[in-house]
KENUTI-447400 format. One record per atom (N, C-alpha, C): residue in one letter; residue number from 0; z, y, x; atom name. Coordinates in pm, 1 decimal, always signed. Layout:
// residues N
<"A" NUM <Z Y X> "CA">
...
This chain:
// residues 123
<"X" 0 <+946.7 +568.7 +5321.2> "N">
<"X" 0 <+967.6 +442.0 +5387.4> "CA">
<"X" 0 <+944.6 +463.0 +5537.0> "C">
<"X" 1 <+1066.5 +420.9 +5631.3> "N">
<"X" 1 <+1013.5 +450.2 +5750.4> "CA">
<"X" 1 <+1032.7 +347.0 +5840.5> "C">
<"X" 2 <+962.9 +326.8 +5934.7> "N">
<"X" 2 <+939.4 +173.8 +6044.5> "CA">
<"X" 2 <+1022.8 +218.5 +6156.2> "C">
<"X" 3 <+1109.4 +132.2 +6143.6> "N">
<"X" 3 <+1233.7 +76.6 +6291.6> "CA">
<"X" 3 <+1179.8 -4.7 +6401.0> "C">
<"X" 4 <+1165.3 -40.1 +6493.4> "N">
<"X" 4 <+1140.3 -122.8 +6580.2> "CA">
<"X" 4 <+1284.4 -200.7 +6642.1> "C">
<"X" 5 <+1270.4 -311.6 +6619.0> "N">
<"X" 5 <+1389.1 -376.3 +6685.0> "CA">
<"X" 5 <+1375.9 -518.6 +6750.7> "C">
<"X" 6 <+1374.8 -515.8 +6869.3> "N">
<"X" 6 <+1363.4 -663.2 +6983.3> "CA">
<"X" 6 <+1227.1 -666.4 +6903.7> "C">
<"X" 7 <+1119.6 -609.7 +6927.8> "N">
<"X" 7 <+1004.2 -649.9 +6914.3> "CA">
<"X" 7 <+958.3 -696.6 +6755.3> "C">
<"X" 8 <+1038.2 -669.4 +6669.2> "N">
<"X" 8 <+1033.2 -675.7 +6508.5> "CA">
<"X" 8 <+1043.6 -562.3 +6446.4> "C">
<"X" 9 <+921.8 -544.0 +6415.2> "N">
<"X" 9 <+933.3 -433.0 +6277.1> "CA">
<"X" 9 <+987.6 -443.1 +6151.8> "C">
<"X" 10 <+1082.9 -340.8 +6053.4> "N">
<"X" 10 <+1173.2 -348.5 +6008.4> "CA">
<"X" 10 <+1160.7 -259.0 +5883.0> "C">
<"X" 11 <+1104.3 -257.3 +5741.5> "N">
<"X" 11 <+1086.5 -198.2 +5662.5> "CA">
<"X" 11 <+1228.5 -110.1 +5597.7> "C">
<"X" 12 <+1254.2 +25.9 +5654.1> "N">
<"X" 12 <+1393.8 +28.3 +5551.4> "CA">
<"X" 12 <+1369.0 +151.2 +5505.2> "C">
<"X" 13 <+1475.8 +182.2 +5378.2> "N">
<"X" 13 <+1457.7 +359.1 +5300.0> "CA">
<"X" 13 <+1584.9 +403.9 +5404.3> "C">
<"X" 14 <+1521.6 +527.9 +5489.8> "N">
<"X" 14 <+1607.0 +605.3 +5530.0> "CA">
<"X" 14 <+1556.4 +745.0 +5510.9> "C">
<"X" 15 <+1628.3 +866.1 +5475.3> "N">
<"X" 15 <+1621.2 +966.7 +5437.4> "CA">
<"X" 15 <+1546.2 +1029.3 +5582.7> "C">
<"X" 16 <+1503.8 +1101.9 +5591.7> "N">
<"X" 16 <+1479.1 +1221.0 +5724.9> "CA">
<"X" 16 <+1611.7 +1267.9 +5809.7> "C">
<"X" 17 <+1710.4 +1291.8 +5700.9> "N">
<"X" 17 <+1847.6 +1310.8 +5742.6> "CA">
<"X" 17 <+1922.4 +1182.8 +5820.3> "C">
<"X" 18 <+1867.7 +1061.2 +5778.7> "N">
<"X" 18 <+1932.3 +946.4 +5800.0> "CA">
<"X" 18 <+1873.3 +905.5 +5938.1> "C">
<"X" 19 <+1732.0 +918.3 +5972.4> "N">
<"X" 19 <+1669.8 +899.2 +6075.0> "CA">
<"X" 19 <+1721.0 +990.3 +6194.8> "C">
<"X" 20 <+1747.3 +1152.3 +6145.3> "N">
<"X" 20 <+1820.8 +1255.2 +6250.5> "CA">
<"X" 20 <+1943.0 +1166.1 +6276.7> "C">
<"X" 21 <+2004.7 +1121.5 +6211.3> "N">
<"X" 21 <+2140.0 +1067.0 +6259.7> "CA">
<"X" 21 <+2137.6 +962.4 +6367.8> "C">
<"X" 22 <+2041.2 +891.9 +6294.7> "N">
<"X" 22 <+2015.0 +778.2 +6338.5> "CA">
<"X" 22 <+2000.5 +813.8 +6528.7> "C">
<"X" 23 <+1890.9 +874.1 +6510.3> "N">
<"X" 23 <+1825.8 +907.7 +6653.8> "CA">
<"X" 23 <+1957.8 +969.6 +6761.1> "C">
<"X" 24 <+2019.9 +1064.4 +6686.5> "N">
<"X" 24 <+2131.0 +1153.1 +6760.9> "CA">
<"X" 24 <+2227.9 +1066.4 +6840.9> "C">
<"X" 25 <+2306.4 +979.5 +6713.6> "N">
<"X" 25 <+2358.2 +902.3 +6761.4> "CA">
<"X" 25 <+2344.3 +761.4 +6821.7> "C">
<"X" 26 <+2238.0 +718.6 +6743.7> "N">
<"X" 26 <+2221.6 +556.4 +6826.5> "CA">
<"X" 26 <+2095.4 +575.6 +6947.6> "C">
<"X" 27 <+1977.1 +614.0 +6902.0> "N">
<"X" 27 <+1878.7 +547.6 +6994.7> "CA">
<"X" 27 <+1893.1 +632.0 +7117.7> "C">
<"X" 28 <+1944.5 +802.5 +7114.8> "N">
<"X" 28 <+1947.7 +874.3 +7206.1> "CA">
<"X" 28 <+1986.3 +782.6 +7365.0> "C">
<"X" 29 <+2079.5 +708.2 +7348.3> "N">
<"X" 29 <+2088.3 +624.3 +7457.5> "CA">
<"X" 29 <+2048.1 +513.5 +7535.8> "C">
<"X" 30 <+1939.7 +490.1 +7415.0> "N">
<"X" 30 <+1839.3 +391.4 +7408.3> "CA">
<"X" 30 <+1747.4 +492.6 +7536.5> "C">
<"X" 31 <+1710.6 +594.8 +7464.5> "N">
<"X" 31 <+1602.4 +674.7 +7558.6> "CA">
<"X" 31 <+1597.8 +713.5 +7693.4> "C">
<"X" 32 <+1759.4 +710.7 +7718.5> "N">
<"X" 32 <+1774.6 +688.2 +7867.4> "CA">
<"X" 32 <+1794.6 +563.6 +7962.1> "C">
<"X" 33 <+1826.6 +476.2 +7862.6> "N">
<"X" 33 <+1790.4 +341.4 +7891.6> "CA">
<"X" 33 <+1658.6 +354.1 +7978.0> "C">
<"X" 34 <+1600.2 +392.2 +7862.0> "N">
<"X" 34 <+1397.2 +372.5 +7897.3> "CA">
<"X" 34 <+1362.9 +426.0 +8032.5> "C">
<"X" 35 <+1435.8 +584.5 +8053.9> "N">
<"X" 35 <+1415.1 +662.6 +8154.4> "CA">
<"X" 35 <+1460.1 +568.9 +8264.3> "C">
<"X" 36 <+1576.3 +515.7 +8260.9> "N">
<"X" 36 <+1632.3 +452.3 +8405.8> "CA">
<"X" 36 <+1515.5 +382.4 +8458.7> "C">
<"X" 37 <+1503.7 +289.6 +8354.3> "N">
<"X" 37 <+1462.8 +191.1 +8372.7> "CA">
<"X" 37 <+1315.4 +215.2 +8429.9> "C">
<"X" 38 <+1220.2 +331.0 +8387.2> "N">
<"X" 38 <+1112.7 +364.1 +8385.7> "CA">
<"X" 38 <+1134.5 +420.0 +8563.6> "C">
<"X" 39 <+1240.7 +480.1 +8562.6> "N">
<"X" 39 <+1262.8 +575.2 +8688.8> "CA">
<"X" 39 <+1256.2 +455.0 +8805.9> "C">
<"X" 40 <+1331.9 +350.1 +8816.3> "N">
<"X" 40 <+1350.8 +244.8 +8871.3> "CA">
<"X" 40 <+1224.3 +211.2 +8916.9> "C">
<"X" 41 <+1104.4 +203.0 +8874.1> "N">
<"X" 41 <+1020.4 +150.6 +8857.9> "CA">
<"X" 41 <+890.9 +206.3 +8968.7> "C">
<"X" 42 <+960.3 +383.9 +8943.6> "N">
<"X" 42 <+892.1 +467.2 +9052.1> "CA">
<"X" 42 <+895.2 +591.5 +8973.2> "C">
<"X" 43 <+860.2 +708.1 +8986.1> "N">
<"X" 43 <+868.3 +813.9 +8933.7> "CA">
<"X" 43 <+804.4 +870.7 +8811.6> "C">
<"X" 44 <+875.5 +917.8 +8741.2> "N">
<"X" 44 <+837.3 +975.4 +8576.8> "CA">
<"X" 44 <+794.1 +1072.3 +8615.9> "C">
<"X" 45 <+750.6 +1105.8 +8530.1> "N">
<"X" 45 <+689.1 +1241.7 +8447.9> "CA">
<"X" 45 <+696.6 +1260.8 +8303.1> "C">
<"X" 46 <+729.5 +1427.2 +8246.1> "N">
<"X" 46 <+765.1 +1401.6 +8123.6> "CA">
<"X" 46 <+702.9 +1377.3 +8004.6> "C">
<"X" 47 <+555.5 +1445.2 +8037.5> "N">
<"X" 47 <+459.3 +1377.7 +7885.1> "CA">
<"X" 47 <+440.2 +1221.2 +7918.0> "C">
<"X" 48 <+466.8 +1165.5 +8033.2> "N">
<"X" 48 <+437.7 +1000.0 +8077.3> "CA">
<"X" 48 <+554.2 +983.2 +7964.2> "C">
<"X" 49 <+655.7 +1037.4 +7995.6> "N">
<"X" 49 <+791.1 +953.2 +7950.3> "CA">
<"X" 49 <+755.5 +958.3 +7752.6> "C">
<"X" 50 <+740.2 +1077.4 +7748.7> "N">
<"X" 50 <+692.5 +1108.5 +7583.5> "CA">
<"X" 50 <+623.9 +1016.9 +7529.2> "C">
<"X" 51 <+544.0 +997.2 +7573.2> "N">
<"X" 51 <+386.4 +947.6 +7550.0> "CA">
<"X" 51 <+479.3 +719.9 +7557.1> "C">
<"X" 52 <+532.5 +714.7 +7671.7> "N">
<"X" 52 <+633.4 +603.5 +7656.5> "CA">
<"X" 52 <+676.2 +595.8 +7565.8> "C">
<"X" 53 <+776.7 +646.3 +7525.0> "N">
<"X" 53 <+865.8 +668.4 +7457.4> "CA">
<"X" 53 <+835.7 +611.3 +7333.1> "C">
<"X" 54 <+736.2 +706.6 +7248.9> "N">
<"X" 54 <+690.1 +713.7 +7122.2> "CA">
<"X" 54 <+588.3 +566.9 +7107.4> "C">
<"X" 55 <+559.2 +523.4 +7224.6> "N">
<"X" 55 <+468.5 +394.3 +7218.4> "CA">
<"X" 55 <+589.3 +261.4 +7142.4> "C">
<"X" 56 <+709.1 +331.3 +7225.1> "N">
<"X" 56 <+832.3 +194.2 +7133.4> "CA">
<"X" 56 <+869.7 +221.1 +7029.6> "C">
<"X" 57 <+783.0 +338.9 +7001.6> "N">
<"X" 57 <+867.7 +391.4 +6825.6> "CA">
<"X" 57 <+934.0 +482.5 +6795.5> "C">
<"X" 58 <+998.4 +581.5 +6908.4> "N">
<"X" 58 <+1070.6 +633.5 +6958.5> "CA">
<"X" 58 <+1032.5 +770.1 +6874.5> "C">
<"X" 59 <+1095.2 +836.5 +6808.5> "N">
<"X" 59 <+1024.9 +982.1 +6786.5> "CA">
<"X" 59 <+1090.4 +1092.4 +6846.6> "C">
<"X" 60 <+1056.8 +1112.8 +6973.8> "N">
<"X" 60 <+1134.6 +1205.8 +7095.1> "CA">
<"X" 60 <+996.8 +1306.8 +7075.6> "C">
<"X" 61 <+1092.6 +1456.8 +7053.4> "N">
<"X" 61 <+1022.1 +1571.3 +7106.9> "CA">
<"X" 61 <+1042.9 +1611.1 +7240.2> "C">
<"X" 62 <+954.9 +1688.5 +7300.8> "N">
<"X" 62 <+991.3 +1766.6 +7408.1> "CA">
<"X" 62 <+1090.8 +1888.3 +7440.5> "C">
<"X" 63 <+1145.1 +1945.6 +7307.2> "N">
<"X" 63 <+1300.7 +1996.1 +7302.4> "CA">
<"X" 63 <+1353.5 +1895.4 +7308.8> "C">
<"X" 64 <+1373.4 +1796.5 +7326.1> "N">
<"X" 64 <+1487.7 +1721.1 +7297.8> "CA">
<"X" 64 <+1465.2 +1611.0 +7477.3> "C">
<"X" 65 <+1349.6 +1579.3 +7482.4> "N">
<"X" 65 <+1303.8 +1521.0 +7607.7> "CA">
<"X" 65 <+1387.4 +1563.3 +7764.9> "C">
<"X" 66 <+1317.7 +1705.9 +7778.5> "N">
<"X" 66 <+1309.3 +1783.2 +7873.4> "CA">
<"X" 66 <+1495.2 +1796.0 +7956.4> "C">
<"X" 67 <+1581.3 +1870.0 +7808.7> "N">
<"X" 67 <+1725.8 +1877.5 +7843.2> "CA">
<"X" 67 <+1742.2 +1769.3 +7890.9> "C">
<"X" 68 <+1717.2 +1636.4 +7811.6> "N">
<"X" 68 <+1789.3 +1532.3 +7865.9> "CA">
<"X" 68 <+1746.8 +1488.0 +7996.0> "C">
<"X" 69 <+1646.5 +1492.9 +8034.8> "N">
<"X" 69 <+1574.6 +1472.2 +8198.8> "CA">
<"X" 69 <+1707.3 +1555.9 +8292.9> "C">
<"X" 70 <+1711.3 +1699.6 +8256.4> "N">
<"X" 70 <+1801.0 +1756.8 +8302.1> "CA">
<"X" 70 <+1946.7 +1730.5 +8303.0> "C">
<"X" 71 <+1983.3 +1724.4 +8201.9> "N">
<"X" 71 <+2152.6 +1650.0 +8216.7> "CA">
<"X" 71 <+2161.5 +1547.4 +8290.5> "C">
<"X" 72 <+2044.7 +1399.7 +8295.0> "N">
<"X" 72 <+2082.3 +1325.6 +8380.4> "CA">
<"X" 72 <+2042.0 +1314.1 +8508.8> "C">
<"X" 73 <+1962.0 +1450.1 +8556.7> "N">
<"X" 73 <+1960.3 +1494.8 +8688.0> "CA">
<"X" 73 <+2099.2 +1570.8 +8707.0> "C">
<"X" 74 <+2134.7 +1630.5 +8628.5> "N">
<"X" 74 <+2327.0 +1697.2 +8674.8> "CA">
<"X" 74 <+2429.2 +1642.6 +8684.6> "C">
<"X" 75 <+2373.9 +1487.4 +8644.8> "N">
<"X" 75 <+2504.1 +1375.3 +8637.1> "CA">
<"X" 75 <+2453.6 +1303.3 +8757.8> "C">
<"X" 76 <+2366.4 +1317.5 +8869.0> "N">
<"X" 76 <+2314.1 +1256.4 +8962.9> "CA">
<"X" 76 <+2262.3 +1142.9 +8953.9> "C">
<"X" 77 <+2199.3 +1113.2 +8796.5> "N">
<"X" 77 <+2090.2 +986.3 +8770.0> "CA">
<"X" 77 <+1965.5 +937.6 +8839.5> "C">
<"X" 78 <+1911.0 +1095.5 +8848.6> "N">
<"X" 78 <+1798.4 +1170.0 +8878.4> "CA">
<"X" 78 <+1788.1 +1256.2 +8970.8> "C">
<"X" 79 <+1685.8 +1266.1 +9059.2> "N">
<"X" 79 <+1656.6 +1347.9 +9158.8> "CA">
<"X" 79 <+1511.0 +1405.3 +9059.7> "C">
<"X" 80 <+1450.8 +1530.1 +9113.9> "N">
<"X" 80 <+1305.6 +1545.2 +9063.9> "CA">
<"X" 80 <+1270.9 +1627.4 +9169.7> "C">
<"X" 81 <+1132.8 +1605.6 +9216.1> "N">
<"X" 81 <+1029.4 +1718.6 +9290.1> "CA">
<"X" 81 <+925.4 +1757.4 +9249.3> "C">
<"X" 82 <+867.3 +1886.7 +9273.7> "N">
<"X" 82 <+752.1 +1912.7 +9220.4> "CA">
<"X" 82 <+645.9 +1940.6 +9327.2> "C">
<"X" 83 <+586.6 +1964.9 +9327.8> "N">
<"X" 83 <+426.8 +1997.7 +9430.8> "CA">
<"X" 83 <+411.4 +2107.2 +9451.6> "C">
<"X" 84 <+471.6 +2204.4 +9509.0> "N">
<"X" 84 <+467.0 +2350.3 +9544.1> "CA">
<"X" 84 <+308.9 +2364.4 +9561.6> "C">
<"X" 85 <+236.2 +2320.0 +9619.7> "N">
<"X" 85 <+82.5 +2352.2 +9593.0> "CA">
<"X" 85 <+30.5 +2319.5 +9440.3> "C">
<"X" 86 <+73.8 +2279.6 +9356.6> "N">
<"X" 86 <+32.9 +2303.4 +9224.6> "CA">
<"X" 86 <+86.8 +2384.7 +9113.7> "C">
<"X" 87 <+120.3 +2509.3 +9179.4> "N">
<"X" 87 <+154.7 +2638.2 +9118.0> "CA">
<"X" 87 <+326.7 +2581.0 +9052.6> "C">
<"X" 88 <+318.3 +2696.1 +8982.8> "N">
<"X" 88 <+470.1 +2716.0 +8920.9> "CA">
<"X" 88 <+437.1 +2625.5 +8814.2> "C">
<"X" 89 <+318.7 +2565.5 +8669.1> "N">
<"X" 89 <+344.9 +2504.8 +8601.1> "CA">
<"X" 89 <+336.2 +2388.5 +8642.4> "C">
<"X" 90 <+339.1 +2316.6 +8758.6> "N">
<"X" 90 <+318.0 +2173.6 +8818.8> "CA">
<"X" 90 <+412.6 +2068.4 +8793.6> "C">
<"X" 91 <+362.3 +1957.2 +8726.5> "N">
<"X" 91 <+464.4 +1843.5 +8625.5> "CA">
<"X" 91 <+583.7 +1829.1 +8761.7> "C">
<"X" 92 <+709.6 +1837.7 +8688.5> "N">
<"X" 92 <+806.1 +1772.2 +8795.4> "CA">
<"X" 92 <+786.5 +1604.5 +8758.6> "C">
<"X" 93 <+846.9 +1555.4 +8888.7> "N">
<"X" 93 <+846.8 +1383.0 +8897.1> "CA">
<"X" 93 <+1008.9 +1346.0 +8921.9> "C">
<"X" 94 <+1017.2 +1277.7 +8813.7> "N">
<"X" 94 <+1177.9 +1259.2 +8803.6> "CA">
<"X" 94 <+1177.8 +1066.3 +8939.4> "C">
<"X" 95 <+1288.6 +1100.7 +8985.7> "N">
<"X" 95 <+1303.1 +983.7 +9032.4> "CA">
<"X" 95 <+1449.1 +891.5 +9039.1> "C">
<"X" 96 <+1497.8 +789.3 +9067.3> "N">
<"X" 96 <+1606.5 +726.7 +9015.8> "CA">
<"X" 96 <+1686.3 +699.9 +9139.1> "C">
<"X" 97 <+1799.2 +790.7 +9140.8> "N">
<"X" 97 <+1886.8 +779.7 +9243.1> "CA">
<"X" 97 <+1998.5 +659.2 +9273.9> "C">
<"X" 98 <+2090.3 +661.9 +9390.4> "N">
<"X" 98 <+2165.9 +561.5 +9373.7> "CA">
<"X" 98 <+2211.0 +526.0 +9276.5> "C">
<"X" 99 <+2317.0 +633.6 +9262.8> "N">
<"X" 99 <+2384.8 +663.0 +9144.2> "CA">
<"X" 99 <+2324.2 +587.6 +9009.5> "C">
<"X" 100 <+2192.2 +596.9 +9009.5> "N">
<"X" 100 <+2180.2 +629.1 +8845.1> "CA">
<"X" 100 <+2110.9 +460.6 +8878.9> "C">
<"X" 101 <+2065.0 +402.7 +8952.8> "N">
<"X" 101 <+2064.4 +252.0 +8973.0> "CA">
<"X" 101 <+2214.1 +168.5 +8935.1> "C">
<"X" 102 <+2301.7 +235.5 +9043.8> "N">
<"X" 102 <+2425.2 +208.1 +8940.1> "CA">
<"X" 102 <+2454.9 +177.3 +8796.9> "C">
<"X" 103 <+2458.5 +269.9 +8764.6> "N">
<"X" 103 <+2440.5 +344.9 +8646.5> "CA">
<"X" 103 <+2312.4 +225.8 +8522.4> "C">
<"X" 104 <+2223.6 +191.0 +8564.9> "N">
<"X" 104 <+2169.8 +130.3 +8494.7> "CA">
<"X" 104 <+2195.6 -60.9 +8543.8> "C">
<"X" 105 <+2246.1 -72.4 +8654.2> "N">
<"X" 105 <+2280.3 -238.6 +8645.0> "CA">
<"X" 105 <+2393.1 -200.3 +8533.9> "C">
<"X" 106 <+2467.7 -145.5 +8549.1> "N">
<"X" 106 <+2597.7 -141.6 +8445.8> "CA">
<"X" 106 <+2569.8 -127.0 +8291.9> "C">
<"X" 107 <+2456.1 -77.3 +8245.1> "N">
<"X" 107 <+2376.4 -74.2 +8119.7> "CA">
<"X" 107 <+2337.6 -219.4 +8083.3> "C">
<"X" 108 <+2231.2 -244.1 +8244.4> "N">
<"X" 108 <+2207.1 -379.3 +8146.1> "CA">
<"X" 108 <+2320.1 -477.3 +8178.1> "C">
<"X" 109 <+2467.8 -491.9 +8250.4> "N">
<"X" 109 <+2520.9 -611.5 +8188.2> "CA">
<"X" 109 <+2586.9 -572.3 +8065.2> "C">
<"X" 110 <+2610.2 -476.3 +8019.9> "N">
<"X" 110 <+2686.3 -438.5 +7868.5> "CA">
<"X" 110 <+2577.7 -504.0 +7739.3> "C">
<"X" 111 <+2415.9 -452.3 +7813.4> "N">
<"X" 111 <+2286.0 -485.9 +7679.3> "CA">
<"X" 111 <+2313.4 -638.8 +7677.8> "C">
<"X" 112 <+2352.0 -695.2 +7813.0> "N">
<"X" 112 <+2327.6 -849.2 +7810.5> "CA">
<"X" 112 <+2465.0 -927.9 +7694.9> "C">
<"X" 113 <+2552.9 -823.0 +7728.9> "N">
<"X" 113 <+2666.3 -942.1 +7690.5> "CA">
<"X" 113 <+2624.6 -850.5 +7516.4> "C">
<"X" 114 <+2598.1 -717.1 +7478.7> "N">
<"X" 114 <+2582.5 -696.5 +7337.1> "CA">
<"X" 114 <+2492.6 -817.5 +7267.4> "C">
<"X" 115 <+2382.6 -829.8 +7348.8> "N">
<"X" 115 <+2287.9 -930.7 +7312.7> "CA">
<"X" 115 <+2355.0 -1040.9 +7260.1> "C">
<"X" 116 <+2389.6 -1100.5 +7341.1> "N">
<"X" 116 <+2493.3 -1256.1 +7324.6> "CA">
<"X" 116 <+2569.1 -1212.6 +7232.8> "C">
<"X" 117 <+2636.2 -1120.5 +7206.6> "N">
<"X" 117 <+2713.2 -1108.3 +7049.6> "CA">
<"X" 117 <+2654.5 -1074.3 +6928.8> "C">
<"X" 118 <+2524.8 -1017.1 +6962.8> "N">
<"X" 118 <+2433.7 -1033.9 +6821.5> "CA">
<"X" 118 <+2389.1 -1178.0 +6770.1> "C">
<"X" 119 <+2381.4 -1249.1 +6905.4> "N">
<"X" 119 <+2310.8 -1356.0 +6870.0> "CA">
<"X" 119 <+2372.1 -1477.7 +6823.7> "C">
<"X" 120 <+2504.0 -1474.9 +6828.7> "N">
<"X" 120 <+2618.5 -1540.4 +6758.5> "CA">
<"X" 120 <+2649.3 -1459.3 +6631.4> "C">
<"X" 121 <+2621.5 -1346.4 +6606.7> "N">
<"X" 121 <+2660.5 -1326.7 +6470.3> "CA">
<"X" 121 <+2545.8 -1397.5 +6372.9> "C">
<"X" 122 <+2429.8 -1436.9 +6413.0> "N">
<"X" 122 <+2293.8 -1424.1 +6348.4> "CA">
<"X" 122 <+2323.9 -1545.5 +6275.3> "C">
């Protein structure tokens, strides 16, 4: 039995392990950058911050899976990141939220807004 989180409602359903991989791959993965924008917006990430986020909404993000994606949407110019050259080579990078990816997230949330309004007429 595994717990969904949805608009702030927990959600009892049977999904396989396999069903949850799917699940995650395809649906919430975009959810998670949702989070990042939005988090980035806000002022600068970090990635066990973002983890440690993440998993607080329910989220079951590893750090293989975390890390790339920080990176792809720094190569799509979402993201800028710096690190602290005085805190050696393992020193947390700080992701931060570029024009672009401000863009990039007003355009998220009017799509979440108008999805919203069509859930809420189906209900």
């Amino acid at each position: 039995m595994t717990l969904l989180r949805y608009s702030y409602t927990i959600f009892v359903m049977d999904l396989s392990l396999n069903d949850i991989t799917t699940v995650n791959k395809e649906v919430l993965l975009g959810f998670w950058k949702i989070h990042i924008l939005h988090h980035a917006a806000e002022g600068p990430v970090v990635g066990q911050w973002m983890l440690r986020e993440l998993r607080r909404h329910g989220y079951d993000v590893s750090p293989g899976t975390l890390y790339p994606m920080l990176k792809r949407m720094e190569s799509h110019g979402w993201l800028r990141s710096e690190v602290d050259p005085e805190r050696g080579p393992k020193a947390p990078r700080s992701y931060y939220l570029t024009d672009k990816g401000r863009v990039v997230l007003v355009r998220v949330e009017e799509q979440l807004g108008e999805l919203r309004r069509e859930l809420k007429e189906g209900s």
